[in-house]
Every structure is written in structure tokens, then in C-alpha cells.
N, C-alpha and C positions, 0 to 999 in steps of 0.2 A: 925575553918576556913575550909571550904570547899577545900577536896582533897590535901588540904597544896596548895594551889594557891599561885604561886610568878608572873607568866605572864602571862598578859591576850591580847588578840587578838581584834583588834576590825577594823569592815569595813563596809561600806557603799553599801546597794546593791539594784538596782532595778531603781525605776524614781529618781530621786531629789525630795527634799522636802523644803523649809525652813525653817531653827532651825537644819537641821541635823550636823551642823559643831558644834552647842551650844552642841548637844547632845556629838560630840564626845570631844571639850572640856570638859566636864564632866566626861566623862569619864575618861580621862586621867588625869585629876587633881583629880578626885577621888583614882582614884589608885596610885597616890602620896601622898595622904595625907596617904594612910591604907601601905605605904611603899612597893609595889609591882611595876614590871616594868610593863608598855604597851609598843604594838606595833600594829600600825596600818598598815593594809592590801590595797593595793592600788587597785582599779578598782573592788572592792567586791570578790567574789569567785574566779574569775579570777586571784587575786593576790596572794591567795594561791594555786591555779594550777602552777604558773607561778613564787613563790616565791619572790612576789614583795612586800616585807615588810622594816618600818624604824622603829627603835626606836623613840618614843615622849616621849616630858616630860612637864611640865607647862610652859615652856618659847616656848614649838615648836606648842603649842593651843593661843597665843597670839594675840589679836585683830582678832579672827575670830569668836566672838559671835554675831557678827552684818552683817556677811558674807551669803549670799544667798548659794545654792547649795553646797558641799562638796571640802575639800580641800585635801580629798584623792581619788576625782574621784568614779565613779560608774558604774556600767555592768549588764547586766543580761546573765550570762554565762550559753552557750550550754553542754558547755564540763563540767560543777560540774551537769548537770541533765544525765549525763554517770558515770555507776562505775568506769569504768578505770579513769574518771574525779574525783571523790572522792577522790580514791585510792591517786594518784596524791597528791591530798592538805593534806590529812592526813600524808602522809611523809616529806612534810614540814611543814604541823602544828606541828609535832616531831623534825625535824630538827630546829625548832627554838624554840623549848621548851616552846610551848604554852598550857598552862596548861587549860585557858578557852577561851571561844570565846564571844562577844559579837554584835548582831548583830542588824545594823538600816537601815528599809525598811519594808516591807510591807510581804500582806501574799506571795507572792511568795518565797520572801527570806527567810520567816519564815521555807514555806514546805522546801527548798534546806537544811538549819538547823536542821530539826527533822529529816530528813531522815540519812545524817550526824551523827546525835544524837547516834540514835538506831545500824548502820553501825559501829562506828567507840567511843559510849559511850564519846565523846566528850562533854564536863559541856558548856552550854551557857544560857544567855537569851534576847531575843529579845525584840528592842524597836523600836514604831509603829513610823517609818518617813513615811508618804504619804499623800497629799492632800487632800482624797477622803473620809475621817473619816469613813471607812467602816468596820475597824479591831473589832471586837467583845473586850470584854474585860478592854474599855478606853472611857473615854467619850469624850475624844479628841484626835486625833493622830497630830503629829509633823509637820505643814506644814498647815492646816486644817485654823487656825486663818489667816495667811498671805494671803493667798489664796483668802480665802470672802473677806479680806478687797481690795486686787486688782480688783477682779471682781466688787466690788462696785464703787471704784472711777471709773474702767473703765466706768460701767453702769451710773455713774453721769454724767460723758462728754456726753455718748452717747444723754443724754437725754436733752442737751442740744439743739443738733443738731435736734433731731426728734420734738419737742418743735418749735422750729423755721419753722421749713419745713411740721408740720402737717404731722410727717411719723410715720408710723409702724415699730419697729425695733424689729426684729427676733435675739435674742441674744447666741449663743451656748457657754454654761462651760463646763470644764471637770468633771469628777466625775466615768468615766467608766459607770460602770452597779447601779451606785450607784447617790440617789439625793439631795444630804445634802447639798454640795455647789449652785445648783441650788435652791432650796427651801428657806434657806437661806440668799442668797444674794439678793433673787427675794423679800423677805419680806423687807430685809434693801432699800433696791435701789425702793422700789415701785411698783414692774411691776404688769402689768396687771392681766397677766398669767405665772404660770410656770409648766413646764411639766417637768414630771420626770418619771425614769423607774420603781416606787413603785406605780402610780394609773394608773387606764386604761384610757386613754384620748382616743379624736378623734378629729378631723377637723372639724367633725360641732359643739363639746365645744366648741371649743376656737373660732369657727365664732362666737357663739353665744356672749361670753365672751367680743369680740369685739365690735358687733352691740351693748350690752347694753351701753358697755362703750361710744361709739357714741352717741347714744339716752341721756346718761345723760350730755355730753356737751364737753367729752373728743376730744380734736383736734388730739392728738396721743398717740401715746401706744409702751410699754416694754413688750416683750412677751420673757421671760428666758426659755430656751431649754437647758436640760442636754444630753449631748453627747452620752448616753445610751436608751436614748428615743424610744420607738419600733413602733412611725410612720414613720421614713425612712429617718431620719437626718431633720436637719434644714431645707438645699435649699428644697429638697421634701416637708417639711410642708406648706413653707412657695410659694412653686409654687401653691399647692393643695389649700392656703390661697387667691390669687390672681385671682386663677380661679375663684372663686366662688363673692371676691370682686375687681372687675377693676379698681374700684375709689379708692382703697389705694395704697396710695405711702409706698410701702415695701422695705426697708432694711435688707441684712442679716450682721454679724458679730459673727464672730469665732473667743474667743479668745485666743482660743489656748494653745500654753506651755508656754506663758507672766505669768500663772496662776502659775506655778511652780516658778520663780526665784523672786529676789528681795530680799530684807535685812528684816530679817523674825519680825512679830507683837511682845513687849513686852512679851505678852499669848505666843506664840512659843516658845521665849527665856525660860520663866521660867519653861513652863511645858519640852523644852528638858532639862535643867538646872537639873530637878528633875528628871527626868526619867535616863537620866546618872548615876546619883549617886547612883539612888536604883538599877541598872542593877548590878555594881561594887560591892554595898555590898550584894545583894543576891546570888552574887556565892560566894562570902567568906563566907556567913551563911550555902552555901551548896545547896541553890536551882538550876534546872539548868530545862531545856526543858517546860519554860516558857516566859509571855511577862509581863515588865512591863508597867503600866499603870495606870491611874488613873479614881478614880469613886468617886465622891461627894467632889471631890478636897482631897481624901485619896491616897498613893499607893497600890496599889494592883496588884498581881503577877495571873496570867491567865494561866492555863495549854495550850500549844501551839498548840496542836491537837485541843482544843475549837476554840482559835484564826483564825485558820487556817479557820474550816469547818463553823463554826456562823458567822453570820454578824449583824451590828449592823441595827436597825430597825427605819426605819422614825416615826416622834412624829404627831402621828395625829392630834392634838391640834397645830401643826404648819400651816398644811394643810388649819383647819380652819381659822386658823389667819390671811391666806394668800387671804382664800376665800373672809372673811370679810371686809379685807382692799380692794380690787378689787372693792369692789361698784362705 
């Protein structure tokens, strides 16, 4: 057993994700079952600045695997990126005799953890909660499943309405700097076009993308924009799109943080399901300043420095797929 672990720490830190509440169910029934206490951290790092910690146990994770967002709240704290702020949580990670930490969120929260790590020799390992499946390491991170399929039903309604009214709908996802959820759900949902911040697009592609779609009979169009995009956001694309064509009736829609909440897909459930439990038994095996995660539907543990600095890389063969179906 790693370090003789008897309690382990665990918090939620960064955006919300869907599945992060399955994850920390797991975790905390993991660590009852290996006979260890947990304690969870409230508001992320913040709560160990602040010493806002409770005891859980299997009856205090109860009917929240099907729960959107975190039930111990979440932060991105200014004062754990200050030593004096470390300093701080590491006398209460001691005053409550927390042996390891576990932590779910993304690379940001990862870096606040390794720095931690090496500071203060702290055992953790981090599991990937964020929408934007950009963590290296996992072929899917916590949030990633729920997410497309929202964007999809959203894009289905939308496509109801542009259908009806012969309009163009300019659609923006999140994804940060990153185009998986746009790529993806622009393949599921149809769209015309999707732009994303891995190819070099421009405004006269996608006029062009448009006019064929035109030319071959199409009355309107799903044009998927990931948030990261480096023509100048949507409304920009899509004014620069207007200039050029008068006669389309153009819509924009942002869908914003709707992309984050909601009661997370089956795939979310099990992969936090599984990722929990292999966090819990990898610091008893003794691993720690890693991410769990999965690859070929295996677990696999990622040294956290990788996680941090790699990112994970768009599937060309999507791109195609994408190109093809746009006929």
C-alpha cells in the first residue's frame, strides 16, 4: 500500500463537467470498499486554503450518478497559484490528515497539483473532468460524451427551424483552443461546414462550401464554429459571410455553458465510474503525479507533466469524413 494511505482528499477544480459527481462517487465508494476514509474538499483548492472539508462515505455519494455538475462545487483559485496560497492548504492537508489527494478537472488543475506535488511531496493522481477531450493521455475525458450529444440535439432543433425558413445557421461550441466537440458533432448533426482551430480555414472556403451546397439544391445550411476558431469569432465570420452573400438569410447561435450541464451520457457515467476507482487504487499501489485515463478502452496511468504539456491531436480521417459527407 502506498505511503500506508488511510485518507484520501478528493475535489473538484476548474469548469464543471458532466460525470464529475459519478467520478467522485467512485471514488469515495472505492475507498470504502479498500477500507480507507475520504474526504472531500469543497470549492477545489480553495477548500483546502480555506479548510472546507467533510467527511463522505457510500450513503453521502447516493443518487448523484445521474447528477450534472458537482456536488461539492468548483473554483479556479488565485491564491493556490501563490506560495503563501500552497503553504496555506498543505497545513490543512496535515491538519486533517490527508494522506493523498485526488483530483478531477482538467490541465489547469492538473499544473496547480504537480506544482503541489514537487513543493510539498504530496501522493495524488488526477482524473480528466472537462468537455473539451483535449488532455493527452485518455481517449476520452469526463464530460466529452454528454456534451456532443447536447450539442447535437441542440443542432437538430436548430435545423429544424433553418429547414423551414431557408436560413443559414452559424452555430458556435465550446472547446477552447481545441475542435473535437465541433468536428464531431458537425459530423453527427450534418453540417455543412465546421471550422475548427487545428485547420487553416478562411471566408472565402466556406463561401465557397456554401455556393456548392447551393448549386446542388441545398435550401440551407449548419455551419459548426468552435469557439477557438482564429477568424474572429462567429458574429465576425458570419458578418464577413453576409458581406459577400446578401441573399442568405443568416443566423448566429452560441451555445454556450448549456454545453457543460445536464445529467451526464451512459459513456460518461462508466468511464467516470472507472476512472474513480483506478485513481483510489493507484495511490494504494503507490503511483502518484499521474492522470488516470483510458486508451483502447484499457486503464492507463499518464505521467502528469505529459498530460499537462501534450495535447491530444484531431483524427484526420475525421476531417475527411466531414469533407465527404458536405457534398
Amino acid at each position: 500500500m502506498g505511503k500506508n494511505i488511510k485518507r484520501i482528499g478528493v475535489l473538484t477544480s476548474g469548469g464543471d463537467a458532466p460525470g464529475m459527481n459519478a467520478a467522485l462517487r467512485a471514488v469515495v465508494r472505492a475507498c470504502k470498499y479498500y477500507q480507507i476514509e475520504s474526504i472531500g474538499i469543497r470549492q477545489g483548492y480553495e477548500g483546502l486554503i480555506n479548510n472546507d472539508m467533510i467527511e463522505l462515505g457510500p450513503r453521502s455519494v447516493k443518487n448523484i450518478i445521474n447528477q450534472g455538475g458537482t456536488i461539492l462545487k468548483t473554483a479556479r483559485s488565485t491564491e493556490f497559484r501563490t506560495p503563501e496560497g500552497r503553504k496555506k492548504a498543505y497545513e490543512h492537508l496535515q491538519k486533517n490528515n490527508l494522506d493523498a489527494l485526488v483530483v478531477i478537472g482538467g490541465d489547469g488543475s492538473f499544473t496547480g497539483a504537480n506544482i503541489f506535488h514537487k513543493e510539498y511531496n504530496v501522493p495524488f493522481i488526477g482524473i480528466p473532468g472537462t468537455i473539451d477531450n483535449d488532455i493527452f493521455g485518455t481517449d476520452f475525458t469526463i464530460g466529452y460524451d454528454t456534451a456532443l450529444n447536447t450539442v447535437v440535439e441542440a443542432v437538430d432543433k436548430l435545423r429544424d427551424t433553418a429547414t423551414s425558413h431557408d436560413r443559414v445557421f452559424f452555430v458556435e461550441v465550446m472547446g477552447r483552443d481545441a475542435g473535437f466537440i465541433a468536428l464531431n458533432s458537425g459530423i453527427a448533426s450534418g453540417a455543412q461546414d465546421i471550422l475548427i482551430p487545428e485547420q487553416r480555414d478562411s471566408v472565402e472556403d466556406l463561401c465557397d462550401s456554401l455556393e456548392r451546397s447551393e448549386e446542388s439544391g441545398k435550401k440551407s445550411s449548419i455551419v459548426i464554429i468552435a469557439e477557438g476558431e482564429q477568424l474572429g469569432g462567429v458574429y465576425e465570420i458570419a458578418k464577413q459571410v453576409k458581406a459577400r452573400h446578401q441573399e442568405y438569410d443568416i443566423r448566429v447561435t452560441v451555445l454556450g455553458h448549456i454545453q457543460r450541464g445536464g445529467s451526464p451520457t451512459c459513456h460518461d457515467r462508466v468511464l467516470a465510474s472507472r476512472l474513480g476507482i483506478a485513481a483510489v487504487e493507484g495511490l494504494l499501489e503507490g503511483k502518484t503525479n499521474l492522470m488516470a485515463g483510458i486508451r483502447s478502452n484499457k486503464i492507463v496511468f499518464t505521467p502528469i507533466d505529459e498530460a499537462i504539456i501534450k495535447h491530444n491531436e484531431i483524427d484526420t480521417e475525421l476531417i475527411k469524413v466531414a469533407n465527404i459527407l458536405a457534398i
